[in-house]
Backbone as CSV, one residue per row, in Angstrom:
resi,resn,N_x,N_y,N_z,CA_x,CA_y,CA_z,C_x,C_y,C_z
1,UNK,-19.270,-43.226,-54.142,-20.300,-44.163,-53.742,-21.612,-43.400,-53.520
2,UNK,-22.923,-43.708,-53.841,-23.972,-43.143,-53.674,-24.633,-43.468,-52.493
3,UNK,-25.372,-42.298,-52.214,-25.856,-42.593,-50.667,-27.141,-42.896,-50.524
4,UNK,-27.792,-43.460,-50.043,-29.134,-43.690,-50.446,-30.169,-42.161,-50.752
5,UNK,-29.640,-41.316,-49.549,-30.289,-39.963,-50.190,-30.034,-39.456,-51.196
6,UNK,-28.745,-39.259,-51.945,-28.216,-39.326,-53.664,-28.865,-40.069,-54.150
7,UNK,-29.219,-41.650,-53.954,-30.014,-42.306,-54.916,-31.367,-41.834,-55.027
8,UNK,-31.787,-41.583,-53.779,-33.304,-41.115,-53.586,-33.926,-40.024,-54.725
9,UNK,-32.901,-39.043,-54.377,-32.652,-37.858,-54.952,-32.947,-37.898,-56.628
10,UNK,-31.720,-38.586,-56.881,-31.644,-38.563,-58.446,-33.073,-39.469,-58.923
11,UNK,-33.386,-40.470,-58.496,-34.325,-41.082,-58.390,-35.942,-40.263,-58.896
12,UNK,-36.043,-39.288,-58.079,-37.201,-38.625,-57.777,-37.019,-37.610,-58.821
13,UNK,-35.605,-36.993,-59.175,-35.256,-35.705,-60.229,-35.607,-36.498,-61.545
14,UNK,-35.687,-37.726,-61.881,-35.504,-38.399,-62.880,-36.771,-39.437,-63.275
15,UNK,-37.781,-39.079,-62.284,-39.069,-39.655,-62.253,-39.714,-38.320,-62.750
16,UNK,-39.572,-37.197,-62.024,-40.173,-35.421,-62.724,-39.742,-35.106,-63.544
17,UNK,-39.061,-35.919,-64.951,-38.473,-34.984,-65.969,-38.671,-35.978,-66.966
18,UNK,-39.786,-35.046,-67.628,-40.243,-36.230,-69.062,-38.935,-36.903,-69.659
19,UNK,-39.224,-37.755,-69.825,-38.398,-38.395,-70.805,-38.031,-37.615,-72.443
20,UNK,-36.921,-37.887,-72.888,-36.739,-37.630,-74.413,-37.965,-38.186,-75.226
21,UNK,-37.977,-39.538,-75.060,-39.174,-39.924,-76.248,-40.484,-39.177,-75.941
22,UNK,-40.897,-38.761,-74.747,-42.129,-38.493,-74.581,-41.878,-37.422,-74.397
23,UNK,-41.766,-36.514,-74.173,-41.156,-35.209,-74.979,-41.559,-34.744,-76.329
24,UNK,-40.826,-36.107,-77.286,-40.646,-35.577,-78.441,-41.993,-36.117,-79.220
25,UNK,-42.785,-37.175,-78.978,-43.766,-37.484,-78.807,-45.062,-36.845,-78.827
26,UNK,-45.310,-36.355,-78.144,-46.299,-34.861,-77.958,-46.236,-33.980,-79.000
27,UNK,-47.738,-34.469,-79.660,-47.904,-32.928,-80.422,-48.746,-32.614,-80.119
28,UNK,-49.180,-31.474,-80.184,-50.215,-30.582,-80.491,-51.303,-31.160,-81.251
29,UNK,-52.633,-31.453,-80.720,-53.769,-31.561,-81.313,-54.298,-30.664,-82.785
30,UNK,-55.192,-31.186,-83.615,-54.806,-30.230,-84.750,-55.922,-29.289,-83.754
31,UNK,-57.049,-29.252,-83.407,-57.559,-28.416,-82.490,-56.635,-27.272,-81.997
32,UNK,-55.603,-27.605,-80.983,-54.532,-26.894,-80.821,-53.581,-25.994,-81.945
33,UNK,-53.504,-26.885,-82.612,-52.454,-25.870,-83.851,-53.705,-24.927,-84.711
34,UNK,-55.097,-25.257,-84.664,-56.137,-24.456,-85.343,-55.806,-23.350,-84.229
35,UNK,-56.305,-23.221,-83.195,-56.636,-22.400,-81.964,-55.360,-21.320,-82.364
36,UNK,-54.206,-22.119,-82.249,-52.783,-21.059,-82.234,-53.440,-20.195,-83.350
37,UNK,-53.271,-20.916,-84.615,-52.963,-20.263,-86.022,-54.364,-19.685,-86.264
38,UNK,-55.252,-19.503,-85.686,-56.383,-18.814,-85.617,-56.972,-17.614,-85.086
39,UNK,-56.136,-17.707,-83.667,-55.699,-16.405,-82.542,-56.005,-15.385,-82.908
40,UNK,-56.527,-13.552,-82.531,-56.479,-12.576,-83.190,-54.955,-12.623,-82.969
41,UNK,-54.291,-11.584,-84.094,-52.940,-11.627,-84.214,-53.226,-10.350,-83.270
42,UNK,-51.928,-10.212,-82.409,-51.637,-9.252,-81.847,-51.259,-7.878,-81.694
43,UNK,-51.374,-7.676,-83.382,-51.325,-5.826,-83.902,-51.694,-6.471,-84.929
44,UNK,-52.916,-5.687,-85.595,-53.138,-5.351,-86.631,-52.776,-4.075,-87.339
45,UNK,-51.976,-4.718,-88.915,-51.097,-3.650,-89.334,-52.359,-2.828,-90.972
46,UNK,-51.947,-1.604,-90.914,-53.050,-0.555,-91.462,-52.252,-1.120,-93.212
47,UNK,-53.280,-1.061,-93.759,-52.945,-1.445,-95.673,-51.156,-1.181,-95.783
48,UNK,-50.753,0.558,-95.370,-49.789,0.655,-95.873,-48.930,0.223,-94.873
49,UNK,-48.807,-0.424,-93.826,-47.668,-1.234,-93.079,-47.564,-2.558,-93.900
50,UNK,-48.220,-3.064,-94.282,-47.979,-4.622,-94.989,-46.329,-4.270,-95.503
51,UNK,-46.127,-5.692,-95.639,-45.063,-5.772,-95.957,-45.006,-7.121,-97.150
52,UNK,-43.988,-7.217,-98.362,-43.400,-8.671,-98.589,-43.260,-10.104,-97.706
53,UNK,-43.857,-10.482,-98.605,-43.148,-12.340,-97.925,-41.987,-12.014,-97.307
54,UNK,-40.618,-11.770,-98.159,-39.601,-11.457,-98.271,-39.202,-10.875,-97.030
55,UNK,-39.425,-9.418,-96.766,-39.362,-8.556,-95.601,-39.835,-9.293,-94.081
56,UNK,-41.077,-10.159,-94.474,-42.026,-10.451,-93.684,-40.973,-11.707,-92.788
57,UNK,-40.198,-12.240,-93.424,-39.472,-13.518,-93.511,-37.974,-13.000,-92.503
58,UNK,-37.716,-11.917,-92.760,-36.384,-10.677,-92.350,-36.737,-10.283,-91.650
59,UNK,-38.130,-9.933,-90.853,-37.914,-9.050,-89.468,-38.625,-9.653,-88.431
60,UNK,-37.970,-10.069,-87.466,-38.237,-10.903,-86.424,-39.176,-9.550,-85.480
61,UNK,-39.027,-8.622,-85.765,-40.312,-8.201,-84.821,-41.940,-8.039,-85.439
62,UNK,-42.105,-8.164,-86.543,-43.218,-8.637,-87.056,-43.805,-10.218,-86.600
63,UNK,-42.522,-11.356,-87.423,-42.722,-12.916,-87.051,-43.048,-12.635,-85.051
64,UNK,-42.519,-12.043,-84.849,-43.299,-12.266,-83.104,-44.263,-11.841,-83.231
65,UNK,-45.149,-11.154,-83.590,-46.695,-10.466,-83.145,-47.310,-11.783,-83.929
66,UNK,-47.063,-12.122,-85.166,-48.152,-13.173,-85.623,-48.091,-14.160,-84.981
67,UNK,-49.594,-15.107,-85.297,-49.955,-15.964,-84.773,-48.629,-17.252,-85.052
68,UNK,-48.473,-17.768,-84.118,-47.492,-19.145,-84.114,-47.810,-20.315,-83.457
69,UNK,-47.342,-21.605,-83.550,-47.212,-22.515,-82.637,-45.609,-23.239,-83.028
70,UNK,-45.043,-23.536,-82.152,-43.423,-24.460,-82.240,-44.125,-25.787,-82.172
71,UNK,-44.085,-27.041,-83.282,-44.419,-28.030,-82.994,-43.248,-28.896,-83.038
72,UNK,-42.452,-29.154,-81.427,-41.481,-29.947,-81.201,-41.432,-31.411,-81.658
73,UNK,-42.540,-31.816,-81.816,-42.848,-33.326,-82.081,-41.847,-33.706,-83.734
74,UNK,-42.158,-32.963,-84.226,-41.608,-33.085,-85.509,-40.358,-33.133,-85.163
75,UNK,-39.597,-33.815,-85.184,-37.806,-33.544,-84.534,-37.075,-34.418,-85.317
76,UNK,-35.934,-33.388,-86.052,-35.375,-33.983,-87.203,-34.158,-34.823,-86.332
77,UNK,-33.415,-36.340,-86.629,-32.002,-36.426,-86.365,-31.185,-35.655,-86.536
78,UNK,-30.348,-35.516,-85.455,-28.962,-34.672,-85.858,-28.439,-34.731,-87.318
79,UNK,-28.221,-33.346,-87.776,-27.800,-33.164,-89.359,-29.078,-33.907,-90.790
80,UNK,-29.575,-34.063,-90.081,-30.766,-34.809,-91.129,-31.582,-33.436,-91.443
81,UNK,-32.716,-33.392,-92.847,-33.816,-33.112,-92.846,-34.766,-34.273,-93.200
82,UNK,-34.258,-35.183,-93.480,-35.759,-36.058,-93.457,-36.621,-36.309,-92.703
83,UNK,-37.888,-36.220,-93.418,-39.086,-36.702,-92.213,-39.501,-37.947,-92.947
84,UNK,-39.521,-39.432,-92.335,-39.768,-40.609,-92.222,-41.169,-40.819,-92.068
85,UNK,-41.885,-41.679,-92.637,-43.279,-42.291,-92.241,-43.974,-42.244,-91.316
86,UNK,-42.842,-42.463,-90.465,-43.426,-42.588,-88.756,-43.757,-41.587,-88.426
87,UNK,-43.691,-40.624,-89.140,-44.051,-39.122,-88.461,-45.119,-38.397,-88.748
88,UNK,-45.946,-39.326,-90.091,-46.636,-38.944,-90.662,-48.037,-38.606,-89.807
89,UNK,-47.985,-39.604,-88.621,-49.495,-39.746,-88.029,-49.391,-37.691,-87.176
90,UNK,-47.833,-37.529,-87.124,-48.039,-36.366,-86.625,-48.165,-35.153,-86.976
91,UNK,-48.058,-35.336,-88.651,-48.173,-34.491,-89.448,-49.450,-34.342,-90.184
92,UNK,-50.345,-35.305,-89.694,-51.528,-35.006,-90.010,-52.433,-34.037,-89.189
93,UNK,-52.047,-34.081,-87.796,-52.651,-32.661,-87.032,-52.075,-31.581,-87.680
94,UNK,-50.957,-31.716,-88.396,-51.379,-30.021,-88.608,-51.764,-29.826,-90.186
95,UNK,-51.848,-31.118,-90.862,-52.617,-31.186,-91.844,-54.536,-30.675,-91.665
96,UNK,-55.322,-31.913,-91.038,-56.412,-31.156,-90.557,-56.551,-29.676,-89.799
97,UNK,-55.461,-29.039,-89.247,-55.473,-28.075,-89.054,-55.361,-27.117,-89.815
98,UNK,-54.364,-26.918,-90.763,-54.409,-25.986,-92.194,-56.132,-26.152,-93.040
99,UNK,-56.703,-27.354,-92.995,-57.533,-27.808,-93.941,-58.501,-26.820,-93.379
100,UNK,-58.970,-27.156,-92.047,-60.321,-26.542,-91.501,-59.771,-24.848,-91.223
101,UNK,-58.821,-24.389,-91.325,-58.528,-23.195,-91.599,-58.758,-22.710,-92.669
102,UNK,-58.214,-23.244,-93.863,-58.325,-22.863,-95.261,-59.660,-22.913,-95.963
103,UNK,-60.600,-24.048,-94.946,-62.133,-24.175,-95.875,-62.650,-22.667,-95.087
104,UNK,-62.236,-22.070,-93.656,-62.777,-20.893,-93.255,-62.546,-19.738,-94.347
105,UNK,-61.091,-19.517,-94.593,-60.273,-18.789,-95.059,-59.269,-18.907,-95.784
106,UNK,-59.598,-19.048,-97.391,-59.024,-19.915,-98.029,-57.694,-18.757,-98.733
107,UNK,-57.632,-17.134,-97.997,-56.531,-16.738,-98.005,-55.359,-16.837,-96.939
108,UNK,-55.650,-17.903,-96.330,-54.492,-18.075,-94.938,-53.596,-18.512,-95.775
109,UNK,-51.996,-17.542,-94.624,-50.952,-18.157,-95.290,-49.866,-18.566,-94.094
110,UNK,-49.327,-19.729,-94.162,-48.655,-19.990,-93.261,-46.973,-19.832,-93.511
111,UNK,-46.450,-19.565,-92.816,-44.589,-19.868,-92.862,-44.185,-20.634,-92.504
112,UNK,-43.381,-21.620,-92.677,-42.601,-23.197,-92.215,-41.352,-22.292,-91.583
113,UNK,-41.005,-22.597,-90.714,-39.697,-22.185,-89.950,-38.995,-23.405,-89.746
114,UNK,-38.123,-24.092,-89.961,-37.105,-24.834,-89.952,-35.611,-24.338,-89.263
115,UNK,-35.656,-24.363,-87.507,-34.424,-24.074,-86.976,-33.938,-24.849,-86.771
116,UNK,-32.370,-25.254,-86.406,-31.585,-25.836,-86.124,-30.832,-25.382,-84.827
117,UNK,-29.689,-26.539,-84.287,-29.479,-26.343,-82.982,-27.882,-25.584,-83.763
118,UNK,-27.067,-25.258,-82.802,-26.078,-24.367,-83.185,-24.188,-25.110,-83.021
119,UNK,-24.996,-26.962,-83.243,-23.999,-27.370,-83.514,-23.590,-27.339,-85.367
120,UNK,-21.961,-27.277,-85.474,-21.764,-26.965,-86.521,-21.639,-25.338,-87.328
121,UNK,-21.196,-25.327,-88.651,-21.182,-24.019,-89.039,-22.503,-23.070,-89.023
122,UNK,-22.294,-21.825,-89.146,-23.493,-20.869,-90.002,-23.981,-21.713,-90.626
123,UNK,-22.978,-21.734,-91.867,-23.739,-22.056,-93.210,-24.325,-23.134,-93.391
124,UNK,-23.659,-24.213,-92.770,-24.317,-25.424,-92.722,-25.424,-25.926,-91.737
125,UNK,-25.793,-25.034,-90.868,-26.738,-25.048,-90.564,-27.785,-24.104,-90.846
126,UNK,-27.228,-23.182,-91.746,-28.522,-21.933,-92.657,-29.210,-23.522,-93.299
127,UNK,-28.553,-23.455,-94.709,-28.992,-24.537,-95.318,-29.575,-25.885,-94.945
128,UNK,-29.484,-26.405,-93.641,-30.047,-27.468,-92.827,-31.775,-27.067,-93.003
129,UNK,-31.424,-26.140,-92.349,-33.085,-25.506,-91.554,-33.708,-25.017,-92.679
130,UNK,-33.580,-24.714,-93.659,-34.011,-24.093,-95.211,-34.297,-25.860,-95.739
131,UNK,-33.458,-26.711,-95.696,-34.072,-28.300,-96.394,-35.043,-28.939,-95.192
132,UNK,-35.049,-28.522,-93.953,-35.756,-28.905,-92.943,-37.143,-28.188,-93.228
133,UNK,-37.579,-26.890,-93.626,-39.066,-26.517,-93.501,-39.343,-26.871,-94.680
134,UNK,-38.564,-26.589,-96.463,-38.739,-27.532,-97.566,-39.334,-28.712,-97.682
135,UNK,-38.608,-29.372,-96.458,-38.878,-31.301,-96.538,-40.210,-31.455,-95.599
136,UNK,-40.745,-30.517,-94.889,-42.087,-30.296,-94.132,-43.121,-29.944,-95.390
137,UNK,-42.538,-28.844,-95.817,-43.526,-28.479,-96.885,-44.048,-28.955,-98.427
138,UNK,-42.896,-30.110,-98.605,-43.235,-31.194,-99.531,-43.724,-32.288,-99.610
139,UNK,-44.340,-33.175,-97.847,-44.241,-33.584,-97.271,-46.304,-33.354,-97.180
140,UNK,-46.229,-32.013,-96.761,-47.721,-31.519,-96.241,-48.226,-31.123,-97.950
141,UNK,-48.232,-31.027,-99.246,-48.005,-30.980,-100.272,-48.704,-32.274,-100.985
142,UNK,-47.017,-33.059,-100.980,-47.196,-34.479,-101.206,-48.494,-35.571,-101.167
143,UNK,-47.808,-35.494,-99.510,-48.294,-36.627,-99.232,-49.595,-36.410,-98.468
144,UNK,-50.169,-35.103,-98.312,-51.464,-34.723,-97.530,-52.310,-33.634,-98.219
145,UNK,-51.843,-33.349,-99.510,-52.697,-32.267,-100.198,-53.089,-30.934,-99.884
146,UNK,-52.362,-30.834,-98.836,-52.439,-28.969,-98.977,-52.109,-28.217,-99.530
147,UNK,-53.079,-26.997,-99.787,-52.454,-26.430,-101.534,-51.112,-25.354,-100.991
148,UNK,-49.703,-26.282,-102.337,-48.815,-25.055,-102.348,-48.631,-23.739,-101.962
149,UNK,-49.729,-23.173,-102.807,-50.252,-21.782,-102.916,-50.179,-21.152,-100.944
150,UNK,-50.381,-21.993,-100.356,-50.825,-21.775,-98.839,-49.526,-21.438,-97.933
151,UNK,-48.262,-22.338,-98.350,-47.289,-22.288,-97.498,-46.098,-21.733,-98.022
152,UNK,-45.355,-20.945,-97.106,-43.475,-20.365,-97.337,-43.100,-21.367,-96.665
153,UNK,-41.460,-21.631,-97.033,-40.897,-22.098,-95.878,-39.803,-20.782,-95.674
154,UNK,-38.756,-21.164,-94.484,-37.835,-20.561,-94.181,-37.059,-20.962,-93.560
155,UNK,-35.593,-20.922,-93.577,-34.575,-21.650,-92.412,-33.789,-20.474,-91.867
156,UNK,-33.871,-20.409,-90.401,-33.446,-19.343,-89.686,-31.890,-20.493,-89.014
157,UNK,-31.399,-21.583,-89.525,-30.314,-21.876,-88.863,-29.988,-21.409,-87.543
158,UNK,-29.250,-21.356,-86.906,-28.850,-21.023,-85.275,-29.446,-19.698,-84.605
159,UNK,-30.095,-19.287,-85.888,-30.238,-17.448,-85.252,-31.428,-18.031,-83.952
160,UNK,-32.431,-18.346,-83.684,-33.421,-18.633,-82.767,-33.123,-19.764,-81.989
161,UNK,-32.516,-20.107,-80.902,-32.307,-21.140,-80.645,-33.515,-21.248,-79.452
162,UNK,-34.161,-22.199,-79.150,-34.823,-21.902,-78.219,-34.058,-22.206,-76.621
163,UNK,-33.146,-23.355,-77.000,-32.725,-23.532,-75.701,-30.824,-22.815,-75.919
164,UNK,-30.528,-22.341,-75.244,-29.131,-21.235,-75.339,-28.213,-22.204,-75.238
165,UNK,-27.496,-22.369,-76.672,-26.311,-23.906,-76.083,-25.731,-23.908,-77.046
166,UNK,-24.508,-24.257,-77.616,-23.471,-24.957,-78.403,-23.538,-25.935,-78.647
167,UNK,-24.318,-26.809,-77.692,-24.255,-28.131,-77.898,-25.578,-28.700,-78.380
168,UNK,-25.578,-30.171,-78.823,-26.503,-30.558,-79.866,-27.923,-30.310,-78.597
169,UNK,-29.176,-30.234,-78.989,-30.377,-29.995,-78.290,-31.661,-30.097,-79.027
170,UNK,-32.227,-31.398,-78.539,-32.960,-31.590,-79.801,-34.222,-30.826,-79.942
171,UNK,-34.363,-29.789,-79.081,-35.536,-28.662,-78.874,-35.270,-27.367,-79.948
172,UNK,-34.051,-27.641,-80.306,-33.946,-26.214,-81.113,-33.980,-27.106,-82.526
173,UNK,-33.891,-28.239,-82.804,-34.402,-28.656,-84.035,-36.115,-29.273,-83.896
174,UNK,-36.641,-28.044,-84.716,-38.187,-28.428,-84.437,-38.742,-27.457,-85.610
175,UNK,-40.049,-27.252,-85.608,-40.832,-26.858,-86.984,-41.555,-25.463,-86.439
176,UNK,-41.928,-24.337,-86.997,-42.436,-23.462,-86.143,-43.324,-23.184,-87.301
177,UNK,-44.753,-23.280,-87.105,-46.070,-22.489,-87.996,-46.190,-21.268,-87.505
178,UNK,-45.816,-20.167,-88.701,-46.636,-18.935,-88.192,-47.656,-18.493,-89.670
179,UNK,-48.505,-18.055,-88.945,-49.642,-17.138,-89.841,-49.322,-16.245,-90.015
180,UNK,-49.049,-15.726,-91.623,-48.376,-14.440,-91.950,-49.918,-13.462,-92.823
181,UNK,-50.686,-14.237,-92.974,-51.683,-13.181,-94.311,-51.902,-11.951,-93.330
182,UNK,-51.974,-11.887,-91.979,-52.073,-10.298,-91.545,-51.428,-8.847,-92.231
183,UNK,-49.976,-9.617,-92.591,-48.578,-8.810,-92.478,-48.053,-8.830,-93.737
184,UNK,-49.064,-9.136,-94.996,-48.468,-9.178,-95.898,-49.194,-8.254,-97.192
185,UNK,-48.896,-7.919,-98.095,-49.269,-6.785,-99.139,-50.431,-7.629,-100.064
């Protein structure tokens, strides 16, 4: 039986804790995703440190120094990569954001990161998160004209989870922009 201070309680814990929809809701202004992906990067690497896409894509202590933003808003259904219509209004901030980047610096290059939560196999969630930054990047392509030439994708499946769990979490399925032209040959 609940006590009125239990009700109180949960009450008040459950008034301070965004909701799921509004949560997932929230994006990032393209202002915001410019600012991130604009940032000085945090080591600048000398001609002969550059590295491959490839390499660049393989070593998570490089992908940390460059510029990033995690844009949670984008949040695929469990086992899905589709992104639906409805999502489009949110995929236009980081559309105007690539744009007014690229008219600065029309060698920016961005990486699509497509993680997944760590329900399910490896493999089937390698391949999730690989059709998850794909279906972003055909998507920003498509249906918003940013040039090819501009974006990688990549699916890091379970390796990054942001929140530590086995179980489904819809924070570790989300989209991550990083700026790679620093770090690359």
């Amino acid at each position: 039986m609940l006590t009125r201070r239990t009700f109180a309680a949960a009450l008040v814990a459950a008034l301070a804790m965004p909701t799921l929809a509004a949560a997932q809701a929230t994006t990032p202004s393209a202002a915001t995703i410019e600012r991130q992906l604009e940032a000085a990067p945090r080591v600048k690497l000398r001609p002969n440190q550059r590295v491959t896409i490839r390499e660049f894509k393989r070593r998570p202590d490089l992908r940390r120094m460059a510029r990033s933003i995690d844009i949670q808003s984008i949040n695929f259904a469990f086992g899905s990569a589709a992104i639906s219509e409805s999502q489009f209004g949110k995929i236009e901030n980081i559309t105007d954001a690539l744009q007014r980047i690229l008219r600065r610096d029309p060698g920016a290059r961005v990486l699509i990161e497509g993680p997944t939560d760590a329900v399910g196999s490896f493999q089937s969630n390698q391949i999730l998160s690989e059709q998850r930054a794909a279906s972003l990047r055909r998507t920003l392509v498509r249906e918003f004209g940013v040039p090819g030439y501009t974006l990688e994708t990549v699916g890091y499946g379970e390796e990054f989870l942001l929140v530590q769990t086995q179980n489904e979490n819809w924070r570790n399925r989300r989209v991550t922009l990083r700026r790679f032209d620093d770090f690359i040959r």
